[in-house]
N, C-alpha and C positions, 0 to 999 in steps of 0.2 A: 504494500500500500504506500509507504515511503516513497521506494522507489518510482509507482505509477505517477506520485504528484510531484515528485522534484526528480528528476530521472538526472539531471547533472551532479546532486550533491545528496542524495538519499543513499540511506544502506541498500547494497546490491550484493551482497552477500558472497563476495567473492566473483560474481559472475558475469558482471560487467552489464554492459547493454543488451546483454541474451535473457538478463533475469526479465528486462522490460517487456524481450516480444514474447516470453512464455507466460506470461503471467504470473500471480499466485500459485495457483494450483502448478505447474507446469512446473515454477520452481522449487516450490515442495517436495514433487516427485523427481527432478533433476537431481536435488541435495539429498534425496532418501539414497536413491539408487547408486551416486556417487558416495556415501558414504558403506554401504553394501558392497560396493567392489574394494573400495580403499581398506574394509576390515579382511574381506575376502584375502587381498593380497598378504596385509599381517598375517595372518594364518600361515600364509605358504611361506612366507619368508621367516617364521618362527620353527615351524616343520624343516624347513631347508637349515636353519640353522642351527637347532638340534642334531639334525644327522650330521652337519659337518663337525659339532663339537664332539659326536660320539666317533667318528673316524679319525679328526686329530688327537684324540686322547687315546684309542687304538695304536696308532702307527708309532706314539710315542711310548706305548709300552713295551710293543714288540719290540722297539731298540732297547728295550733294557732287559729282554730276557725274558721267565717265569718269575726270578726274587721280585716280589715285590718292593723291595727296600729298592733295586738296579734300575725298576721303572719309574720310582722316584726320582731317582737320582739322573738317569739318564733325562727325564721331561723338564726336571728343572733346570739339569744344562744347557737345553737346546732352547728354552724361552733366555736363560741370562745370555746365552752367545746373540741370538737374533734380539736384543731388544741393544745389548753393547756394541751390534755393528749395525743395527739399521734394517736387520734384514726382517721380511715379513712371515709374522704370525701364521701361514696358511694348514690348510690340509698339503696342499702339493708341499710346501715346504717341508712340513714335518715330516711325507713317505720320505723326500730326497734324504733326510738327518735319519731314519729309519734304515732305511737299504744300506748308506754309506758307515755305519757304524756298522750292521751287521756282516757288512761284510770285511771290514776291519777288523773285529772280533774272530771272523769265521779266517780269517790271517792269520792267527794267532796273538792280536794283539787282546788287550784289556778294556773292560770297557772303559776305564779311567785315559787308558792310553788315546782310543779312539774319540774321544769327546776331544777331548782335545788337538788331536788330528785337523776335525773338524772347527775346531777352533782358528787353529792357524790358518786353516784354510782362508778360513771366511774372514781372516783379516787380509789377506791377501788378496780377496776378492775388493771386500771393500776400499783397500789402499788405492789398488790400479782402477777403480769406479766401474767395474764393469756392471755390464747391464744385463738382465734377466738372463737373457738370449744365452748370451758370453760366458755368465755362471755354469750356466748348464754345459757348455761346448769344454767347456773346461776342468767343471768334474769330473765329466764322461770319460776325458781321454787322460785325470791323473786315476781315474779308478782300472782304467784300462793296464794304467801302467804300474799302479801297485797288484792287482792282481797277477801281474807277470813275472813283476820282483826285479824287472829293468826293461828300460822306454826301447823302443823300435824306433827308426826314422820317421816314418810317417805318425807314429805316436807323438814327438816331439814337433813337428813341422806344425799337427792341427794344434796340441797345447798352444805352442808360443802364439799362434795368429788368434788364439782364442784371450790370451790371458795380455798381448800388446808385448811390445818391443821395452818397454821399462825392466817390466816382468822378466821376460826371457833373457834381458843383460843379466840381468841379478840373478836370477839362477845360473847362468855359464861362471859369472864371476864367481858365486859360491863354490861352483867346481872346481872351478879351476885352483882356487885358495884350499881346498881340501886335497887335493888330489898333486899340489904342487907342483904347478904349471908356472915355468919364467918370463914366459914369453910376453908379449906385447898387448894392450888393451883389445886392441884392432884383429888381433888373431886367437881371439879366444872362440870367435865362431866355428872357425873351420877346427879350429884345438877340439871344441865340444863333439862338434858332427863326427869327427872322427872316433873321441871317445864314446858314443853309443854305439857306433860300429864295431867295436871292440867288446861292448859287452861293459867296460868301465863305470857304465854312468848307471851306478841303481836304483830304484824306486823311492828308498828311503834319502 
């Protein structure tokens, strides 16, 4: 009624000059029925996200095993490492810290050891800024190569384009200072290439 008699400066109920040509009644049942789908929608997206807290809280027990005290331990790790480097809360995130520990464990490592594996990682990820995409290209090809227990050529070729040329100096140069290399800044590349040739350059 507002709106029929002052139609420029009347309550319009959200709905502009469409409350006008509906009328009352027309707006009534506009606002009923929009309000009907808007709870509609809550629902599913309360459903939706139920299931997903019951699959991130899933994925993050199976990284810690049966002990219960391990899927403690292991869930709380993975919320302090992604919350200290920025990374996100997801379901996909949690399977990716799920599989990647388990299979660090199924290495022989610890879960203590593995969390933190996964730790360094992801600081490395976040130092060189990599984005979603790159994360992923780059776990792939270090789990490739801890599973093998030392990188193949084309193992190292997708890492370094995965992880930037910062990255991949500072790992040659780590090598090279481990494995005591004399040579020159400039020939630690082809020092590297040859040393995974060789079998030299390990996983760890």
């Amino acid at each position: 009624e507002a709106t029929r008699n002052n139609p420029s400066g009347g309550a319009d109920f959200g709905l502009g000059s469409f409350a006008i040509a509906l009328g009352a009644a027309g707006t009534a049942l506009y606002a009923l029925t929009s309000a009907m789908a808007y709870a509609g929608e809550r629902i599913k997206q309360r459903q939706t996200d139920a299931s997903d807290a019951e699959q991130f809280d899933t994925a993050l027990e199976t990284s810690g095993g049966k002990n219960p005290l391990n899927q403690k331990y292991s869930k709380e790790r993975f919320i302090d490492i992604s919350n200290k480097f920025g990374m996100e809360l997801s379901v996909e995130a949690a399977k990716v810290y799920a599989n990647f520990v388990g299979g660090q464990v199924a290495l022989g490592k610890t879960l203590e050891q593995a969390t933190k594996t996964y730790e360094d990682q992801s600081a490395v990820f976040r130092a060189a800024a990599l984005d979603k995409e790159q994360q992923k290209r780059a776990a792939y090809q270090l789990g490739q190569i801890r599973a093998k227990g030392k990188p193949e050529g084309g193992d190292v070729n997708d890492l370094f384009d995965a992880v930037g040329a910062p990255v991949a100096s500072a790992i040659r140069a780590a090598a090279a200072t481990r494995l005591g290399f004399k040579g020159k800044v400039e020939e630690q590349a082809g020092w590297f290439k040859a040393q995974v040739t060789k079998g030299n350059i390990l996983a760890k």
